[in-house]
C-alpha positions in Angstrom: 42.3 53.3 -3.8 38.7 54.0 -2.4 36.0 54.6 -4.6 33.5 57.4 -2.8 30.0 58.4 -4.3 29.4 62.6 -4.8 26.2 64.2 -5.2 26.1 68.1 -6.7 23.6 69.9 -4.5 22.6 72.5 -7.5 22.2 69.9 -10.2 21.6 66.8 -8.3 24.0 64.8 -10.3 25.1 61.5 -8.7 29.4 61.0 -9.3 31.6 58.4 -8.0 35.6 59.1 -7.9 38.5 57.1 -6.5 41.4 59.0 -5.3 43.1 58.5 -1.5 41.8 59.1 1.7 44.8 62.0 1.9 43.9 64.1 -1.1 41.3 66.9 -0.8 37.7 66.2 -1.9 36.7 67.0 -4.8 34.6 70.3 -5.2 33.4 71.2 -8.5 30.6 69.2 -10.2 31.8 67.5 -13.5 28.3 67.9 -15.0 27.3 71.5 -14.4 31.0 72.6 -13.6 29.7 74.3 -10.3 32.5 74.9 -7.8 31.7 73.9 -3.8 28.3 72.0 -4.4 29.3 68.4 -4.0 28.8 66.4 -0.7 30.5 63.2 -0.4 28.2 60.6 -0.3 28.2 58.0 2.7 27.2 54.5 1.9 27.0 50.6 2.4 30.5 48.8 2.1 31.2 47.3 -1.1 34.6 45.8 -0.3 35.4 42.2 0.3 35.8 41.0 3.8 38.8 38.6 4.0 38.8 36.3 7.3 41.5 34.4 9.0 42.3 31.8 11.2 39.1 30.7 13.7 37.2 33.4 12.0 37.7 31.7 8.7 37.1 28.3 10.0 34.4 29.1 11.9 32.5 30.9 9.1 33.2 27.8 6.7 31.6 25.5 9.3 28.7 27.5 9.8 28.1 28.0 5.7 29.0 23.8 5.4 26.0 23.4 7.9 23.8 25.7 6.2 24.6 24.2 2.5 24.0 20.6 4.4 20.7 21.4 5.9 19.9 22.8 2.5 20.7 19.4 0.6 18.5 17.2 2.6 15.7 19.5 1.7 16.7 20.1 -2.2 17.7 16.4 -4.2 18.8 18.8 -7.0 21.0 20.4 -4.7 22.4 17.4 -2.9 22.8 15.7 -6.5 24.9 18.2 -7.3 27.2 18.7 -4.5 27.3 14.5 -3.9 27.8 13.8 -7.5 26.2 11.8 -9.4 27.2 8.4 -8.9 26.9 9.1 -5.0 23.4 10.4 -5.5 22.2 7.3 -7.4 23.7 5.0 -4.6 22.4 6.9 -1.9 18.8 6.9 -3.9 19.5 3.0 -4.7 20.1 2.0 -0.8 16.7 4.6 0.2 14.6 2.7 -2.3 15.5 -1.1 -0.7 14.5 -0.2 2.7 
């Protein structure tokens, strides 16, 4: 069920309240009890976004890039995503050129 944000215009009190997209909204103010004052709030999406397919491959590519370029910039970072055996190789074969 969605969650929707309410504001009371005579008291000003900020709600939220989950109930289905079907039922009425809600019109009385749980804080001052004032019937036909509250406006259903809109704002930002707080759900989760779940991809598929080429969407999901493509968006896993583009964060693996992203998390790469990172690690070549950050040795903490690449440390921890190599490991640490393959950090201390990779740091071992760098300091004999």
């Amino acid at each position: 069920m969605p969650t929707y944000e309410h504001i009371c215009t005579a008291c000003q009190h900020e709600f939220e309240l989950e109930y289905k997209m079907t039922d009425p909204v809600p019109t009385k103010c749980p804080s001052c009890n004032v019937d036909g004052n509250v406006k259903r709030q809109i704002s930002g999406c707080s759900g989760k976004v779940e991809l598929y397919g080429h969407e999901l491959t493509q968006h896993l590519r583009a964060e693996g890039k992203k998390l790469a370029k990172e690690a070549r910039r950050n040795e903490y970072l690449f440390a921890n995503i190599a490991g640490e055996t393959k950090y201390h190789q990779t740091e071992l074969a760098r300091n004999k050129r």
